[in-house]
KERO-31628 format. One record per residue: residue number from 1; residue in three letters; chain; x, y, z of N, C-alpha, C in turn. Coordinates in nm, 4 decimals. Atoms other than C-alpha are relative to their C-alpha. Layout:
REM KERO-31628
DRENPA  timi  drenvo  zami      n_px      n_py      n_pz     ca_px     ca_py     ca_pz      c_px      c_py      c_pz
DRENPA   NUM     ALA     A         X         Y         Z         X         Y         Z         X         Y         Z
...
REM end
This chain:
REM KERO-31628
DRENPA  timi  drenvo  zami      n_px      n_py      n_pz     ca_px     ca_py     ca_pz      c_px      c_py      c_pz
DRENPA     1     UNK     A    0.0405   -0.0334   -0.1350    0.2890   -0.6080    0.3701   -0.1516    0.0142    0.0034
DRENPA     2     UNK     A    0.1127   -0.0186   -0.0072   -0.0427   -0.6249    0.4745   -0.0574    0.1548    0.0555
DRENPA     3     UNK     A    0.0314   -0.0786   -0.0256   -0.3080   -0.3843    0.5062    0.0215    0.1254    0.1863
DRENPA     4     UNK     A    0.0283   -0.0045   -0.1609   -0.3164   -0.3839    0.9176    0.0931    0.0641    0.0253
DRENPA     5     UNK     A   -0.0983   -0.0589   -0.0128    0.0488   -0.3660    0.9564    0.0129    0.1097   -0.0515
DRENPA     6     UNK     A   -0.0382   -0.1462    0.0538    0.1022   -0.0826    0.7100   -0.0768    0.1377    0.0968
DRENPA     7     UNK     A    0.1377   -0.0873   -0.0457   -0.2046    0.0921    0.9105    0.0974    0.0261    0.1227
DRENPA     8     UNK     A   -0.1071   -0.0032   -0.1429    0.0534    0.0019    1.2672    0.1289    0.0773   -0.0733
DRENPA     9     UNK     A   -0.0890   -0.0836   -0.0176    0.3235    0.1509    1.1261   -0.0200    0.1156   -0.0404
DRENPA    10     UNK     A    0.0612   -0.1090    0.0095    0.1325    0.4332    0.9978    0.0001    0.1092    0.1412
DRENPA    11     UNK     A   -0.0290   -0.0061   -0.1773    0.0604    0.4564    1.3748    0.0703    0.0993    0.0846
DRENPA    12     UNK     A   -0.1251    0.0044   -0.0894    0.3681    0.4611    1.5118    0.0585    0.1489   -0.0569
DRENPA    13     UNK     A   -0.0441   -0.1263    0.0496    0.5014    0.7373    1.2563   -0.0960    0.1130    0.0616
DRENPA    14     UNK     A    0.0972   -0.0945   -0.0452    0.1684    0.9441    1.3535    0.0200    0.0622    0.1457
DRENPA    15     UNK     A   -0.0372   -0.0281   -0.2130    0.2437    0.9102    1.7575    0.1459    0.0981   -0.0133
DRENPA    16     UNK     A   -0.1161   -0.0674    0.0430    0.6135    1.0024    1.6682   -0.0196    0.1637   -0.0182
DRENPA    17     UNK     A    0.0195   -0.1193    0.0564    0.5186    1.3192    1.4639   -0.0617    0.1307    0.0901
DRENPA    18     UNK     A    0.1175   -0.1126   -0.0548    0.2184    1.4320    1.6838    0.0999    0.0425    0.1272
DRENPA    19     UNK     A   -0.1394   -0.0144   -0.1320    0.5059    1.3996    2.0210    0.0689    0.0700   -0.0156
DRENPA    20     UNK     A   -0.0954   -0.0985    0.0313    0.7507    1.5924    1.8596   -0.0860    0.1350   -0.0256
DRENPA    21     UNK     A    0.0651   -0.1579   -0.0012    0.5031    1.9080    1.7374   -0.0384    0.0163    0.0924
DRENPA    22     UNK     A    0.0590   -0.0967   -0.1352    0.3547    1.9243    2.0808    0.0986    0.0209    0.1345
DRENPA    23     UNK     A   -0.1083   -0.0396   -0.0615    0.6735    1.9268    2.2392    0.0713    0.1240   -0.1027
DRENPA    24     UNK     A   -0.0788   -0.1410    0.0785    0.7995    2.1737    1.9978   -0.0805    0.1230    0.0528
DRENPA    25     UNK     A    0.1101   -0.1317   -0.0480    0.4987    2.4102    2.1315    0.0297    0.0864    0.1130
DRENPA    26     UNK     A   -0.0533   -0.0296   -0.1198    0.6415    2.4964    2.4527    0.1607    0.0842   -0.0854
DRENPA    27     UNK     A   -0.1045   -0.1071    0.0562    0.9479    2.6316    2.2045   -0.0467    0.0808   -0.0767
DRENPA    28     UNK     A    0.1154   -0.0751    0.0764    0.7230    2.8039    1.9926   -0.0653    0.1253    0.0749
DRENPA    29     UNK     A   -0.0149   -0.1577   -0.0979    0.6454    3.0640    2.2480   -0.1146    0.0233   -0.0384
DRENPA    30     UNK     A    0.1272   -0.0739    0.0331    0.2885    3.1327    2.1408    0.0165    0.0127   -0.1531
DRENPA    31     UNK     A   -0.0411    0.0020    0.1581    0.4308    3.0659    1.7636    0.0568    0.1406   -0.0272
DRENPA    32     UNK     A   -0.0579   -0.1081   -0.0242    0.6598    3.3861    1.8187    0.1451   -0.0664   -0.0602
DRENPA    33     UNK     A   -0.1582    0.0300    0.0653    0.9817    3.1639    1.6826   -0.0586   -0.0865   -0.0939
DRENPA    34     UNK     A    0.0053    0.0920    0.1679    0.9926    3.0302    1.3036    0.0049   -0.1553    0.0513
DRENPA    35     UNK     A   -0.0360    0.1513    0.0387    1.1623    2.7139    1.3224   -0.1151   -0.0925    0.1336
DRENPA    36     UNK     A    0.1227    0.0874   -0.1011    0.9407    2.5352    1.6531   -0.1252    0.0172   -0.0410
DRENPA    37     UNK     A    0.1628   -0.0251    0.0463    0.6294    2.7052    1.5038   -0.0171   -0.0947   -0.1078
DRENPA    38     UNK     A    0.0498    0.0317    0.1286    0.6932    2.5325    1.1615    0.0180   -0.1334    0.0254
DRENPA    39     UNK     A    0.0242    0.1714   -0.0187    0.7767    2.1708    1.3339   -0.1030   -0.0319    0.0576
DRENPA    40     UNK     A    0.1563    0.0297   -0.0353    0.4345    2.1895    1.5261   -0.0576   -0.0348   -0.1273
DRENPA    41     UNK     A    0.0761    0.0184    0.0775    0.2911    2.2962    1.2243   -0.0417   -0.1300   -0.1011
DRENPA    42     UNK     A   -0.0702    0.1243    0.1076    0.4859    2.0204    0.9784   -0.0842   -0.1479    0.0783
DRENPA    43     UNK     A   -0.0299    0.1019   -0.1121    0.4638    1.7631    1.2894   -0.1521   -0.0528    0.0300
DRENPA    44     UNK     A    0.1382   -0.0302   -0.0188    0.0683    1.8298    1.3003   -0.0777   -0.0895   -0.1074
DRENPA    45     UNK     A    0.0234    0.0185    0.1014    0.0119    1.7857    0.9481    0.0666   -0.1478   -0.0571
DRENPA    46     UNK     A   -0.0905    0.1117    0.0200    0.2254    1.4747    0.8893   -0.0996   -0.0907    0.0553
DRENPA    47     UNK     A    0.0600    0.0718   -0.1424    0.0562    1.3049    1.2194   -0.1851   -0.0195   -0.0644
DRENPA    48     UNK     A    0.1459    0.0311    0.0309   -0.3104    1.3650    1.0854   -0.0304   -0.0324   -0.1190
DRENPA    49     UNK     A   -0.0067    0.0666    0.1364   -0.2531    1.2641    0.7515    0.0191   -0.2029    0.0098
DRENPA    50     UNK     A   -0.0572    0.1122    0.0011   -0.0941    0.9636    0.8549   -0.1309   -0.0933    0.0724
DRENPA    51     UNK     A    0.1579    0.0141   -0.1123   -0.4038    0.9234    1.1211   -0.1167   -0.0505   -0.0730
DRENPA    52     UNK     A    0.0821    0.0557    0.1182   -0.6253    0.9110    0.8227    0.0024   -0.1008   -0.1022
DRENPA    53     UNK     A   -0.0255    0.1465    0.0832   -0.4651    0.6729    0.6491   -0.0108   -0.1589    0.0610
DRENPA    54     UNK     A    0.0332    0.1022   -0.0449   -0.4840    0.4413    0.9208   -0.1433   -0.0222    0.0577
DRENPA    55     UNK     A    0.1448    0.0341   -0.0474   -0.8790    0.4826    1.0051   -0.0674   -0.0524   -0.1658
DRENPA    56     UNK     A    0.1012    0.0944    0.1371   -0.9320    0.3407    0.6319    0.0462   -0.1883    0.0640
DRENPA    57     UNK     A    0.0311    0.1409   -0.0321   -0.8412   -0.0091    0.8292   -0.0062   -0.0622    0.1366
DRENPA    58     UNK     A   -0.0155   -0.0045   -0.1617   -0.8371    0.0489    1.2111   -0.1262    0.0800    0.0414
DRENPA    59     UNK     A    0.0780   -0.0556   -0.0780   -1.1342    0.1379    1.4128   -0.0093    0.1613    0.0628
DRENPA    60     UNK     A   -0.0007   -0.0899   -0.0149   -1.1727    0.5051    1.4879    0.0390   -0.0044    0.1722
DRENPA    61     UNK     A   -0.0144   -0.0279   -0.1922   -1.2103    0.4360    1.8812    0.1697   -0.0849    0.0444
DRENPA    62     UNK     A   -0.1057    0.0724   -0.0209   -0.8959    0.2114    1.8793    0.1045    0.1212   -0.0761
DRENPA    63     UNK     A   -0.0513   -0.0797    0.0879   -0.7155    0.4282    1.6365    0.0260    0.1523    0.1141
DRENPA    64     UNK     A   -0.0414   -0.1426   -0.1008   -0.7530    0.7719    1.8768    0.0096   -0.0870    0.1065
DRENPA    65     UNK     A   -0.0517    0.0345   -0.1545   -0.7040    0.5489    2.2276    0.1469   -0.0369   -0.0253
DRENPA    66     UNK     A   -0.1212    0.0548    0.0205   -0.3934    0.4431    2.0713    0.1030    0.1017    0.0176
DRENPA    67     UNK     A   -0.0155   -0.1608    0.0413   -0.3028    0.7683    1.9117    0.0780    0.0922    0.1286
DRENPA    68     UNK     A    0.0139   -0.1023   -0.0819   -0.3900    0.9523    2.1892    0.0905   -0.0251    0.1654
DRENPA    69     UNK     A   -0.0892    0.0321   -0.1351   -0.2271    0.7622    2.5125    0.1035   -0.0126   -0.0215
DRENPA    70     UNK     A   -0.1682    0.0234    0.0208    0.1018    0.6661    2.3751    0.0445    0.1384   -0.0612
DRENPA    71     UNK     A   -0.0118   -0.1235    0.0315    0.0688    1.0034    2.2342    0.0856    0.0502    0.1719
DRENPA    72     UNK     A   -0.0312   -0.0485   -0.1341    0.0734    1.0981    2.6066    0.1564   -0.0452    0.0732
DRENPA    73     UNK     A   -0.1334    0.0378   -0.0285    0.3487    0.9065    2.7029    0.1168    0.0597   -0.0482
DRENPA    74     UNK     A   -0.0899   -0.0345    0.0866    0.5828    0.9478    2.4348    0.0325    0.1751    0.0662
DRENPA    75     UNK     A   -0.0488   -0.1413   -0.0308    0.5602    1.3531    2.5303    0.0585    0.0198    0.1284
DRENPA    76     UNK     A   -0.0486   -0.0021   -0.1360    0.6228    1.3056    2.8911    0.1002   -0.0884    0.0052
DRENPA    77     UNK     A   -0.1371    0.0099   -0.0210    0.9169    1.1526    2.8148    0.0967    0.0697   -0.0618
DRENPA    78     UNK     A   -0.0912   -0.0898    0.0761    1.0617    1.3913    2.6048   -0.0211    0.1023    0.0856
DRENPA    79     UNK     A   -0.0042   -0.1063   -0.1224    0.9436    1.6264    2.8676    0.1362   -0.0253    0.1155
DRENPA    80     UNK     A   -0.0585    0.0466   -0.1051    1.1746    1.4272    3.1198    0.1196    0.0444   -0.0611
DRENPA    81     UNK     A   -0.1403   -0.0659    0.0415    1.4595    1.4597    2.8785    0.0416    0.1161   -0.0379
DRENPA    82     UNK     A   -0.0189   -0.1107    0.0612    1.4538    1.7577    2.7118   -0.0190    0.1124    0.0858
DRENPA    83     UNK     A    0.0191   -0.1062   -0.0475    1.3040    1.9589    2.9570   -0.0215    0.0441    0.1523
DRENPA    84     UNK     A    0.0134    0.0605   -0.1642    1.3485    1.7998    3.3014   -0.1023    0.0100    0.0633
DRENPA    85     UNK     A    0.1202   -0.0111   -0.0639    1.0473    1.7793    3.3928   -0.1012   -0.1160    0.0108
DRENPA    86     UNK     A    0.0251    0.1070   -0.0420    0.9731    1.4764    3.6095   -0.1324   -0.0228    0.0864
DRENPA    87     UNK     A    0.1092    0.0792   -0.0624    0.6650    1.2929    3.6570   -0.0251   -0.0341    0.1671
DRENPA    88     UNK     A    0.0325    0.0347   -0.1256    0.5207    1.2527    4.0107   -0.0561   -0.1547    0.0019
DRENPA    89     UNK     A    0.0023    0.0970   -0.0326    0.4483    0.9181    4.1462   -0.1402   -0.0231   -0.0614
DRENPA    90     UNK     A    0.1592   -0.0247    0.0434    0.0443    0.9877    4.0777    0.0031   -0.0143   -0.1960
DRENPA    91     UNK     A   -0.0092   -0.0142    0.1169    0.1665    1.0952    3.7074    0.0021   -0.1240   -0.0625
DRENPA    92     UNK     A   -0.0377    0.0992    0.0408    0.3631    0.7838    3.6617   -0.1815   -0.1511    0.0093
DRENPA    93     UNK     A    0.1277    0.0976   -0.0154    0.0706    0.5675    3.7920   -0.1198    0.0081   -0.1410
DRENPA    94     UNK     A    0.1399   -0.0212    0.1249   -0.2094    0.7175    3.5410    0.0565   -0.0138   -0.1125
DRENPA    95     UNK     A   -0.0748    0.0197    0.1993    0.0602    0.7132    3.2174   -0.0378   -0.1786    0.0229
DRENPA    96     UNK     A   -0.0097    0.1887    0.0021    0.0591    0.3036    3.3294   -0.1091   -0.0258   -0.0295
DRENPA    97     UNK     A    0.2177    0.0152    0.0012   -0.3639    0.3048    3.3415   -0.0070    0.0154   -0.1444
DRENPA    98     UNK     A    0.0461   -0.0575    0.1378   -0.3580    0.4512    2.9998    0.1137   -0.0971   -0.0657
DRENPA    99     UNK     A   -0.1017    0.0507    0.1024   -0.0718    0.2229    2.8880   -0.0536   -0.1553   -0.0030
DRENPA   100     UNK     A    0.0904    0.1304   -0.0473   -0.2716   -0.1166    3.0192   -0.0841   -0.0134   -0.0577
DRENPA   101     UNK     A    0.1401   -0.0057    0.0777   -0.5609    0.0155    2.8864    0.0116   -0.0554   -0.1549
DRENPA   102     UNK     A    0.0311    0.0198    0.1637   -0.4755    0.0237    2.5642    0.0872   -0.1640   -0.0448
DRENPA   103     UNK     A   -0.0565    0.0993    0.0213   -0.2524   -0.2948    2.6016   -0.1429   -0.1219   -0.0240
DRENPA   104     UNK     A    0.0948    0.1335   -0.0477   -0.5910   -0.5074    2.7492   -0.1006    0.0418   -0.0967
DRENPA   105     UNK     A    0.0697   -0.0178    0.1041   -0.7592   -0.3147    2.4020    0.0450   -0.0683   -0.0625
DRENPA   106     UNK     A   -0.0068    0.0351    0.0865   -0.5709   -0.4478    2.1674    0.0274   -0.1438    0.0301
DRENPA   107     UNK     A   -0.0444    0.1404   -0.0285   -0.4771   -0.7708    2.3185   -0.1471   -0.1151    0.0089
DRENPA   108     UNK     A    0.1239    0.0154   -0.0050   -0.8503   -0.8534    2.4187   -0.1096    0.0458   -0.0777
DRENPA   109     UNK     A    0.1308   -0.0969    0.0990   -1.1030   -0.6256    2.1820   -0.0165   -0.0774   -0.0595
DRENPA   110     UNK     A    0.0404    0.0591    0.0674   -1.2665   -0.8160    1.9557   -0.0461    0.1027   -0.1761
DRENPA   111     UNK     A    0.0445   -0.1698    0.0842   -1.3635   -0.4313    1.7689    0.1314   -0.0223   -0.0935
DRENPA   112     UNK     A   -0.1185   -0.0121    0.0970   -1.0002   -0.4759    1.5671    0.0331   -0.0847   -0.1222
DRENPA   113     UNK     A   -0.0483    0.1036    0.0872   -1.0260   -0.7901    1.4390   -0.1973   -0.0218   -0.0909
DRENPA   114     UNK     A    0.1281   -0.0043    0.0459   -1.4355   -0.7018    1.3379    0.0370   -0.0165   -0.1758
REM end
């Protein structure tokens, strides 16, 4: 497997990890309950490890827009399921801006393939 890929699925595990600890935070109560406090914590630590492993072959600014918007997503849909708590029309619109964005980054950038 190449470097790149390994770096994308690095990624993907990182988005995963970081989604789940910051949805666990809201059970965590102010870190007042064990088990949600220690999957933030775990979920944290996993996510920025993994983060680092992929800025030894991915661009730092590509690397956190990636990170960081599908980050966004990913939680607001576990918000929807887990915790019913549905996006407004406005919401939905700006998750799409940030999901385009980073589509017309990696599809167009020239910064990835430097």
């Amino acid at each position: 497997m190449k470097p790149l890929q390994l770096s994308y699925i690095y990624l993907v595990i990182a988005i995963i990890c970081e989604a789940i600890a910051t949805s666990a935070l809201k059970s965590a109560e102010g870190f007042t309950r064990l088990t949600p406090s220690v999957i933030v914590i775990v979920g944290y630590a996993i996510s920025f490890y993994l983060l680092s492993m992929v800025l030894k072959t991915i661009p730092v600014g590509i690397t956190y827009a990636t990170w960081s918007g599908l980050g966004v997503l990913l939680v607001s849909i576990i918000g929807i399921v887990a915790f019913k708590q549905i996006p407004d029309t406005a919401a939905v619109i700006g998750m799409s801006l940030i999901v385009g964005g980073i589509l017309v980054m990696h599809v167009f950038s020239k910064t990835l393939h430097q």
